[in-house]
N, C-alpha and C positions, 0 to 999 in steps of 0.2 A: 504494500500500500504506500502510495506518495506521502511523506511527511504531510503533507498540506489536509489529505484528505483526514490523518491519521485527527490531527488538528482539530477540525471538523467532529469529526465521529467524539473524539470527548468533551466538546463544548455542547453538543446535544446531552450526552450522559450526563454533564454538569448540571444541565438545564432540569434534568429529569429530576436529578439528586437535591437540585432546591426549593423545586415544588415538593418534594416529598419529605423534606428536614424545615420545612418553614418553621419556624418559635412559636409561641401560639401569641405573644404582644409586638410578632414583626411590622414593622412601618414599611421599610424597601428590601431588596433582596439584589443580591447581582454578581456575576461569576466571571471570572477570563481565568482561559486557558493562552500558554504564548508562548513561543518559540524567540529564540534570537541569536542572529551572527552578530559578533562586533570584533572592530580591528583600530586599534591606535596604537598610536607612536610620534615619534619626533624625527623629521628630516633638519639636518644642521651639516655645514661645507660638505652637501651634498651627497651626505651618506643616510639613511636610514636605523635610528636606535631605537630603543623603549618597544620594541615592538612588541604587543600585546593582544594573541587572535582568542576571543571568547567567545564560547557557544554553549545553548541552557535555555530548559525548560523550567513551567511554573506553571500552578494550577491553584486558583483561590477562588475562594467564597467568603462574600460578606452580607453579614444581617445585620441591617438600623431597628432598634427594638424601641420600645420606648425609655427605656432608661440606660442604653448602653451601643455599643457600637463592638459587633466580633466580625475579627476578622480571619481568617485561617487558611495559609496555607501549605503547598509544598515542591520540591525540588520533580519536575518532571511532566506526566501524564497522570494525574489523581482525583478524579472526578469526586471522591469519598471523603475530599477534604470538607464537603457539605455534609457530611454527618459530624452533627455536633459534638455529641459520645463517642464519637471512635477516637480513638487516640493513636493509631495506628499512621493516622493521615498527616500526622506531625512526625513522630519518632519514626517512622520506620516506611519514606515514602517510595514512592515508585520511582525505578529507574529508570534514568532519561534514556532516551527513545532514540537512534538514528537518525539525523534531521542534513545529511548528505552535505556536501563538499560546501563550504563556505561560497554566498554569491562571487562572481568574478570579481566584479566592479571592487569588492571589498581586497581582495587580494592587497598582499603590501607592493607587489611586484609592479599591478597595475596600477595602485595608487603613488607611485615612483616616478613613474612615466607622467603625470599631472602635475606633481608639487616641484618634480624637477623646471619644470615650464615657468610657473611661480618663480622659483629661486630665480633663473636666470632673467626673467624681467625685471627684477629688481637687482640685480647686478649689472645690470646694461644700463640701466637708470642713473648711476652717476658714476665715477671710480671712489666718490667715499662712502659709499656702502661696503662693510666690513664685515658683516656677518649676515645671514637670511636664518633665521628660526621659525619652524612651523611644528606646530604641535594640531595633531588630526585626530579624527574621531570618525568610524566610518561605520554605517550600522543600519542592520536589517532586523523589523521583526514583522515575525507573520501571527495575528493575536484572531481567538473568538472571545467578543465578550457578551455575556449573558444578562440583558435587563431584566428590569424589574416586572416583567411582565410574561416571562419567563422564553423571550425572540433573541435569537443568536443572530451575531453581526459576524461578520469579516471584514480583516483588513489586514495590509499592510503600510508599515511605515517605513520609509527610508529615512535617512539623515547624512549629511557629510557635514561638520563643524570643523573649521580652521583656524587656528589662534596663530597670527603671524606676526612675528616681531623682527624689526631690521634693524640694524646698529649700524650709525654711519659715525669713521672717525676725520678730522680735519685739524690739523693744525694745534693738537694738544684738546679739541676741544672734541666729544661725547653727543652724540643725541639720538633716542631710539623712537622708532616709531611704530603705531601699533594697528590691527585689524584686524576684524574676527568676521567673514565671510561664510557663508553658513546657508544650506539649502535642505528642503524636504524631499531628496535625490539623489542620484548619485554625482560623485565630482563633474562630472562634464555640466553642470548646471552649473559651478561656477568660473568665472572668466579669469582664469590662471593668468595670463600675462595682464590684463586689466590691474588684479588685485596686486600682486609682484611692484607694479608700476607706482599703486596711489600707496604701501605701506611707504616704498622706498621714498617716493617724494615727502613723508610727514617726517622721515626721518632725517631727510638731506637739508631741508626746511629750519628742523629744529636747531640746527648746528649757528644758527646764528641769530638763538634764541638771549634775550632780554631778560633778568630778573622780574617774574611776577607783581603785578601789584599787592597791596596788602589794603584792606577793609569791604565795607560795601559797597557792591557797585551791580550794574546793570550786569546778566552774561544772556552773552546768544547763543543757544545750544543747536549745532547742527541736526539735521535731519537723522531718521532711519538709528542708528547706533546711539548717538542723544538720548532716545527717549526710555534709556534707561533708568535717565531722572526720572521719567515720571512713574516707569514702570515700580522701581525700589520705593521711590519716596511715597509716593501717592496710590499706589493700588496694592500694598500689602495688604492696607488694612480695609482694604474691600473685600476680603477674604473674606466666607463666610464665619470661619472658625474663629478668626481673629475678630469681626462682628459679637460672633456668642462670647467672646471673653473680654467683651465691652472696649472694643478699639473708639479711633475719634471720630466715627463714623456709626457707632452705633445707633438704632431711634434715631435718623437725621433724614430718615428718606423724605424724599421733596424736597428739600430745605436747600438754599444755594450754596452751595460748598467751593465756587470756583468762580474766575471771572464767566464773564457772559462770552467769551471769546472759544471756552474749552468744549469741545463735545468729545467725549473721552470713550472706547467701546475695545470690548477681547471679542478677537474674533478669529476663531480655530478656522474658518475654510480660507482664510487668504492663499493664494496657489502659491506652493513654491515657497513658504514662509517655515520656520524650522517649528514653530509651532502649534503646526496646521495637523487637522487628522479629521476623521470624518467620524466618529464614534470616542467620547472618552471612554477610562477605562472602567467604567460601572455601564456603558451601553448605552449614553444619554448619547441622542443625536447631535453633533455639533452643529452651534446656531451662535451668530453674532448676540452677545449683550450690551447694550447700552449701560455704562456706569453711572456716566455726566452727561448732561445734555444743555448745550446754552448754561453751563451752571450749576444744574440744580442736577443734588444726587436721584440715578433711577435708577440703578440695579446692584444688586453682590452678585460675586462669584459664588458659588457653591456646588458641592457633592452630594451624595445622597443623605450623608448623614446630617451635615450642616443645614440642608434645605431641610429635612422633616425640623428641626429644631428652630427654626424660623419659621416654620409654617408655612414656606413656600417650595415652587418646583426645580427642580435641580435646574443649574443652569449650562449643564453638560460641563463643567469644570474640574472632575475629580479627575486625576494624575498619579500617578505611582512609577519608581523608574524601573521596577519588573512589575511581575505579578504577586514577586514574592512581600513586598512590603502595601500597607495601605495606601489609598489613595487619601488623596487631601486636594481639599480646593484650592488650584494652582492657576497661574495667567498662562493665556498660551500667546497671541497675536495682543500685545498693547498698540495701541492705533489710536493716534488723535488725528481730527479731522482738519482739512488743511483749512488755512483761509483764506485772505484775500491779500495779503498784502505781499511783495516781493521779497526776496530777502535784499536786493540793493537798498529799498525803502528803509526796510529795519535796520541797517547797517547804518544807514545816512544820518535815520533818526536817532543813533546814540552817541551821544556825544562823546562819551569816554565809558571803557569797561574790556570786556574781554568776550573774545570768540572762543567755544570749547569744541574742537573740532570732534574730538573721541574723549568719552566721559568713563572710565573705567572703576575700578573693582572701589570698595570704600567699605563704609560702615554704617548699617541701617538699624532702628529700632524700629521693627514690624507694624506692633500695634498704633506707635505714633506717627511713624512717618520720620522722627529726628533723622537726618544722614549728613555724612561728611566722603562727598566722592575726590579720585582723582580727575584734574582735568591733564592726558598727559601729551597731548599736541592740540595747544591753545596759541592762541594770538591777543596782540589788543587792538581795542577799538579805539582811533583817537581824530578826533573830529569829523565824526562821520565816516571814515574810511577804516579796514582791515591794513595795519600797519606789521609790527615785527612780530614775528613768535615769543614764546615767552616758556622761561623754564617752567619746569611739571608744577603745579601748582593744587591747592584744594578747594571746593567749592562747600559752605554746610549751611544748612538751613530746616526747613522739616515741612515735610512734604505739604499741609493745611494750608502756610503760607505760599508756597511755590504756586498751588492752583487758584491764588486769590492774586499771585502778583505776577504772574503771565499777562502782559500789556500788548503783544504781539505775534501774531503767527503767520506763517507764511504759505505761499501757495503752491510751495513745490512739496513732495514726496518722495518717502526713502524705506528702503525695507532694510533691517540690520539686524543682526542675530547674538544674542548672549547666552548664557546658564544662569539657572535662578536656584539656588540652595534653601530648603526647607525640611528642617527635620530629620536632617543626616540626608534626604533625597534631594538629588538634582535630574533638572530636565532641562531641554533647551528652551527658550522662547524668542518668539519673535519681538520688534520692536518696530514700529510701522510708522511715520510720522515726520510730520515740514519742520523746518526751523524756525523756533521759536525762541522770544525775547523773554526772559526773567526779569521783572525789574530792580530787583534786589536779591543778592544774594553774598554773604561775606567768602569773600576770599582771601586765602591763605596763606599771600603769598611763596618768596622762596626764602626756604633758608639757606644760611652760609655757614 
């Protein structure tokens, strides 16, 4: 029997086994059974390390009861993990299953042939690029997952995620530059000499970077990769769970929470977005939600457990990075909606501040929104125009004020891909969104 089919066949038994073990005070029900190849490593002076090919089976069931949340599952092919009593289905699971030769695409040989393309773009890009690092993620999973109503889905997911960093050196002086390009596909979806091209230019760029400013000031956050500010800061606590545990958004629904400029929405079908899937993993059909709209909050994210405790319908948001662990209301496509104004407009209109062209890794408080990002290929802005680069510098603020002091956005659009960690789980997400103007936010300058 073809793996696929093999798949199949226990997402039905699954199905069978949770109409048959429902609790007697169940709220929702829902099963995935799933397969997965994955392949990473690090390509660096044109060699290939870290390599790492994994492949694994999972098979869970989860009941929302009214007073609790079980989840249960196990390594392999186990439809029995929905018997609540058996203990068998934990200690002592079934053995994974033959799931055949690793997709091609994933292979490291053939992923060699792509990153090498990469590398050499950005090496032909100036003579002070000094090193090309890229760190890969390459991954197939073929899942059924079993709703609450007891209809089995299929799907597959693909993903290629590339974290690339170039170091260019000049004249005693340092500057790295960063990108993280990222598709729901295989590598030939992204533009290898493209991407090679725009890391090496932020890194050859920086080399004749300025000391950062220090206080508060206006920042333009580029498109697409950007709107990880608003992803971190402003939509953790849209989480439903983070809601039940009384975030700043709790009891606010209606209520204007942002300028009138924001229309804010997660939306799993963007094509092509690392975020995107056509079924979470409790089987809720993926469907755009509206968070923010002109301002005023209209939606949470939530899973099945989180929406029965709200009292509302899931909002197909539940995530898990196997099957082996629970899902949790996760973002997948963060997307603000563009506007009307250019970004030469917004550029013109600031007087003084700073462009953050790539907003990276930082420090978030969930429930509030507090955060302190890097910004680490920034420019300033000084009378109206994009003038020098500026060393890596930080941005903090928290995230309530960021959507009440957004004064600006723009009319163009960008799709950009990050990781979001939650509860020892990470997934990728998308981050969909024009460049937009913050009108305050302190910055960190540099130190010496």
């Amino acid at each position: 029997m073809h793996p696929r089919d093999s798949l199949r066949a226990v997402g039905h038994d699954l199905a069978a086994e949770l109409r048959a073990n429902r609790p007697k005070d169940q709220l929702s029900a829902s099963g995935e059974v799933q397969t997965w190849h994955r392949t990473s490593g690090r390509l660096a002076e044109g060699r290939v390390s870290d390599i790492s090919v994994q492949w694994g089976q999972a098979t869970a069931a989860r009941y929302v009861t009214r007073d609790t949340f079980l989840h249960r599952s196990a390594s392999g092919f186990a439809p029995t993990v929905a018997r609540l009593g058996a203990k068998t289905a934990t200690t002592a699971p079934a053995g994974l299953q033959d799931t055949g030769r690793p997709p091609a695409w994933t292979e490291p040989g053939t992923a060699l042939t792509a990153l090498r393309e990469l590398e050499q773009a950005a090496r032909d890009f100036d003579p002070a690029v000094a090193q090309v690092v890229v760190d890969f993620e390459l991954a197939e999973q073929d899942l059924c997952v079993v709703d609450h109503e007891g209809r089995v889905h299929d799907e597959t997911r693909l993903l290629s995620y590339l974290t690339v960093r170039v170091i260019a050196r000049k004249g005693g002086r340092v500057s790295t530059g960063f990108y993280t390009p990222g598709v729901s596909g295989p590598l030939s979806g992204i533009d290898m000499h493209a991407a090679g091209a725009e890391v090496a230019r932020r890194a050859v760029t920086g080399l004749a970077a300025r000391p950062a400013p220090v206080g508060r000031l206006p920042v333009v956050v580029a498109g697409g990769r950007g709107m990880v500010l608003l992803h971190e800061a402003c939509c953790h606590p849209l989480e439903g769970d983070e809601v039940l545990r009384g975030s700043v958004y709790a009891g606010r629904m209606g209520e204007t929470i942002a300028s009138p400029l924001v229309t804010l929405r997660d939306d799993p079908t963007v094509p092509g977005a690392v975020g995107s899937y056509a079924y979470d993993d409790e089987g809720v059909r993926a469907t755009p939600t509206t968070l923010i709209e002109n301002g005023v909050l209209t939606g949470w994210l939530t899973d099945q457990e989180s929406a029965a405790r709200l009292s509302i319908a899931s909002s197909g948001n539940g995530r898990c990075t196997t099957a082996l662990q629970p899902p949790q209301p996760r973002m997948t496509n963060t997307c603000l909606a563009a506007g009307t104004s250019t970004v030469d407009e917004i550029i013109a209109s600031t007087e003084y501040g700073i462009y953050a062209e790539h907003v990276g890794g930082g420090e978030v408080i969930e429930s509030t929104g507090e955060f302190t990002f890097r910004v680490t290929n920034g420019h300033l802005i000084e009378n109206g125009r994009v003038t020098d680069p500026i060393e890596e510098t930080t941005i903090t603020g928290t995230g309530t004020q960021v959507l009440r002091d957004i004064d600006a956005i723009a009319d163009d659009t960008a799709v950009g891909a990050a990781k979001c960690g939650k509860f020892g789980q990470w997934v990728t997400v998308g981050v969909v969104g024009p460049t937009l103007r913050v009108g305050s936010l302190l910055v960190g300058g540099t130190r010496r």
